[in-house]
Residue frames as a rotation matrix with the C-alpha (Angstrom) as fourth column:
UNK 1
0.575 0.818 0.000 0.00
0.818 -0.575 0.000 0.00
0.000 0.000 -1.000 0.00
UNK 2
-0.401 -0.644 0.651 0.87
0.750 -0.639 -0.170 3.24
0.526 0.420 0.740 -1.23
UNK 3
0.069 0.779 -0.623 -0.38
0.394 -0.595 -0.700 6.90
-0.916 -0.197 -0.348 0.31
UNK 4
-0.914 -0.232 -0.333 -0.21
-0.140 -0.589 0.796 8.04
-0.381 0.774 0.506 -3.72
UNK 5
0.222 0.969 0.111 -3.73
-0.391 0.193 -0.900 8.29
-0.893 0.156 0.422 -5.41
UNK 6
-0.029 -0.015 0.999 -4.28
0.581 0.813 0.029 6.06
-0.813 0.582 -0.015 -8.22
UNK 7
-0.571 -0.532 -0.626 -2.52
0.080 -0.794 0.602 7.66
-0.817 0.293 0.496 -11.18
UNK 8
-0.729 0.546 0.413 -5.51
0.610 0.244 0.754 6.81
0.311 0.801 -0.511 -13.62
UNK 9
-0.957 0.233 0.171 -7.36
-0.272 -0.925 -0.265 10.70
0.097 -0.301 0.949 -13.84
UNK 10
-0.383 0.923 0.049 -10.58
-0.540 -0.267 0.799 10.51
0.750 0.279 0.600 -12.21
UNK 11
0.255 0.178 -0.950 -10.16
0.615 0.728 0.302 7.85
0.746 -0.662 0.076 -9.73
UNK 12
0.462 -0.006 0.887 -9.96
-0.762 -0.514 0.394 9.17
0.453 -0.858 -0.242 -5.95
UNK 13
0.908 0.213 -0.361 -9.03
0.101 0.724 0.682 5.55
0.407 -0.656 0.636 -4.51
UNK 14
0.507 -0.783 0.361 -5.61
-0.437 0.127 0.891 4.71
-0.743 -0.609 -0.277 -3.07
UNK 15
0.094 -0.617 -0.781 -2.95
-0.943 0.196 -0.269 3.66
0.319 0.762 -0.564 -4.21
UNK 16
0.825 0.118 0.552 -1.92
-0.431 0.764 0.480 -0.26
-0.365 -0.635 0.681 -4.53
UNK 17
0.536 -0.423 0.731 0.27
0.511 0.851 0.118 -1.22
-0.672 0.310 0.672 -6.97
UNK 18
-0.304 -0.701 -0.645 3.02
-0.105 -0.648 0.754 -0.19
-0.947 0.298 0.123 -9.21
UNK 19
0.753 0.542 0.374 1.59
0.296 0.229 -0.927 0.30
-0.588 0.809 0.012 -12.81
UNK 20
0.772 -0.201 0.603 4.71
0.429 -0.534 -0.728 1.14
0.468 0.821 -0.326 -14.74
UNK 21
-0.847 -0.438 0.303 6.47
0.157 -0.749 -0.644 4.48
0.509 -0.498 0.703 -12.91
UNK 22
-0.226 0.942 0.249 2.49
-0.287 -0.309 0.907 4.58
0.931 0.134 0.340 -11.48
UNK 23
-0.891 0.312 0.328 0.50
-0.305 0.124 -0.944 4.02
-0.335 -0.942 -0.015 -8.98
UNK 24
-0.355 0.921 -0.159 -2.83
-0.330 0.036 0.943 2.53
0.875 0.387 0.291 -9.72
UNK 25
-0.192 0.329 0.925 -5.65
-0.821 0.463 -0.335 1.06
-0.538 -0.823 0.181 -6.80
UNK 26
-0.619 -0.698 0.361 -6.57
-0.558 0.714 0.423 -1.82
-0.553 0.060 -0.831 -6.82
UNK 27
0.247 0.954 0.168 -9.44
0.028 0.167 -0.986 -1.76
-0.969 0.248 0.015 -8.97
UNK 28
0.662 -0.389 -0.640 -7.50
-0.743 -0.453 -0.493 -0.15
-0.098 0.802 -0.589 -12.05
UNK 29
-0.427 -0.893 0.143 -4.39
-0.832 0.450 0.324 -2.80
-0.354 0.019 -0.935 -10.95
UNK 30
-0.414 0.326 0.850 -6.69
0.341 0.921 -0.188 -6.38
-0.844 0.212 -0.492 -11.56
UNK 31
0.657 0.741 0.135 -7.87
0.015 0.165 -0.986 -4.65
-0.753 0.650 0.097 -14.64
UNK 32
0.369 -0.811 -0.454 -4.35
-0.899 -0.435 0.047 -3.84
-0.236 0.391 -0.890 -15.86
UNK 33
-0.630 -0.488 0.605 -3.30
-0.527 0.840 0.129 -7.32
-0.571 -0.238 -0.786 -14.77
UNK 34
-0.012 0.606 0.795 -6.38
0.241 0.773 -0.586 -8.78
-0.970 0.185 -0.155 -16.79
UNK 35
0.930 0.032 -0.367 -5.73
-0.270 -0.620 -0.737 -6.63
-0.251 0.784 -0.567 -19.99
UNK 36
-0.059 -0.934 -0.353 -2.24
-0.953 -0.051 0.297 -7.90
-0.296 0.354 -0.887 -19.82
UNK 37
-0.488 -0.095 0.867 -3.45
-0.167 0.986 0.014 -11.43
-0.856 -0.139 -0.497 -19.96
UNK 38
0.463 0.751 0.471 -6.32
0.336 0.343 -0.877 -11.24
-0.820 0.565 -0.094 -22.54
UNK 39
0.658 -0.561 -0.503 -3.63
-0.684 -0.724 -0.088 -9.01
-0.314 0.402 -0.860 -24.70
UNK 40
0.035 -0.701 -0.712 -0.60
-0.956 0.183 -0.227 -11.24
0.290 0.689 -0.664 -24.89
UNK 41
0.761 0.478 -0.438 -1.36
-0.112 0.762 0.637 -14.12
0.639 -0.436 0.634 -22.80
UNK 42
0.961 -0.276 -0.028 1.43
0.102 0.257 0.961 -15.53
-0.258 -0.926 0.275 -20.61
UNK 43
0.113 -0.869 0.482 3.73
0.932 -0.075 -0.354 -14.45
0.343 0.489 0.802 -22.92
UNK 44
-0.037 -0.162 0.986 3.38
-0.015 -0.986 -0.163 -10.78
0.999 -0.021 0.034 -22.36
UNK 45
0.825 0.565 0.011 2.53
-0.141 0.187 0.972 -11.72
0.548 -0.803 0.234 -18.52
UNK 46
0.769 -0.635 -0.075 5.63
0.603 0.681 0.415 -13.24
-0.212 -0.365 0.907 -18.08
UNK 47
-0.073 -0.826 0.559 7.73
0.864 -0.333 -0.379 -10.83
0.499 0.455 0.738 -20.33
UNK 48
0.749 0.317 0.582 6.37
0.234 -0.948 0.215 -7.83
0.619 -0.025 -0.785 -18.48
UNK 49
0.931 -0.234 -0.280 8.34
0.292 0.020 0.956 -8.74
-0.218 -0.972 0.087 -15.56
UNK 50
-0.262 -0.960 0.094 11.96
0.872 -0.194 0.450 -8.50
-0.414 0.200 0.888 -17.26
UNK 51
0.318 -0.045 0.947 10.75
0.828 -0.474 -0.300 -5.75
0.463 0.879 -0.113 -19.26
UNK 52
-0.833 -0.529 0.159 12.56
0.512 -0.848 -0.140 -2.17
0.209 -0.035 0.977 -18.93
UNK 53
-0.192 0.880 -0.434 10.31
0.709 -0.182 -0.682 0.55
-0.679 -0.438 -0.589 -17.00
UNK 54
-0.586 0.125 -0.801 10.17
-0.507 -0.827 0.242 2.55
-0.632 0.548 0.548 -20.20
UNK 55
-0.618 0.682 -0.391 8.75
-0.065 0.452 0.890 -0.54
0.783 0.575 -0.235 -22.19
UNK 56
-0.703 0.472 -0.531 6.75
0.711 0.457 -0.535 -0.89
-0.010 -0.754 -0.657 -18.86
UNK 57
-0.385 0.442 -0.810 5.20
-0.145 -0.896 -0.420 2.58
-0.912 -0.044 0.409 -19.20
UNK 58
-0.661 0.412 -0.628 5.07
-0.730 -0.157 0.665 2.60
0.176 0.898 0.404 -22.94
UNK 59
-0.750 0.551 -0.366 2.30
0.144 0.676 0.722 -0.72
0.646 0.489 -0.587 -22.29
UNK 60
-0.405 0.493 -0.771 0.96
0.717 -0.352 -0.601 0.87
-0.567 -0.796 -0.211 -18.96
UNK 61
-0.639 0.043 -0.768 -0.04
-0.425 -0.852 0.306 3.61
-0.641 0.522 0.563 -21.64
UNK 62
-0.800 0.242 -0.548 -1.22
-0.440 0.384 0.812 1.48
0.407 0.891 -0.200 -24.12
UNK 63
-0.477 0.804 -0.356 -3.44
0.789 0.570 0.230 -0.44
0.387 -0.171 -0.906 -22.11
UNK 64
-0.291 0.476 -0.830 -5.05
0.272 -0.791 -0.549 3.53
-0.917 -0.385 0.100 -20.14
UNK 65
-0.688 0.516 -0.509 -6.19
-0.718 -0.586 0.376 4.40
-0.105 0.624 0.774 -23.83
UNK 66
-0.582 0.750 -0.314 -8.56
0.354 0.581 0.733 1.29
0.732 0.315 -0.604 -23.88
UNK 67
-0.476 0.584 -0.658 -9.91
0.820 0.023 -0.572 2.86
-0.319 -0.811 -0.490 -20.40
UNK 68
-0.497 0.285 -0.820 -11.20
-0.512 -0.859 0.012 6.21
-0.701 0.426 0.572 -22.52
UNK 69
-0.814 0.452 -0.366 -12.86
-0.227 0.332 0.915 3.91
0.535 0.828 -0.168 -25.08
């Protein structure tokens, strides 16, 4: 647990989790985590972990423009 507000604009909750360089709660964080699964499956699931926190951002990005749709 974080005291940072979830970095996804509109949300008031807490922070929980790291989303990137982010902060998301933990509503925003199990959809992030399901969007990464239904996206690349356990490939991308698995690769996120090694992945650089710029490629981490650039898909933490990618996956906040499906939340505006």
């Amino acid at each position: 647990m974080t005291t940072q507000p979830c970095m996804i604009e509109g949300c008031a909750n807490q922070g929980y989790a790291p989303a990137g360089t982010g902060i998301v709660c933990k509503e925003h964080f199990a959809d992030f985590v399901t969007w990464r699964r239904k996206t690349g499956g356990k490939t991308l699931f698995r690769k996120y972990n090694g992945m650089t926190m710029a490629e981490r951002d650039a898909t933490v990005a990618e996956w906040k423009n499906t939340l505006a749709q």
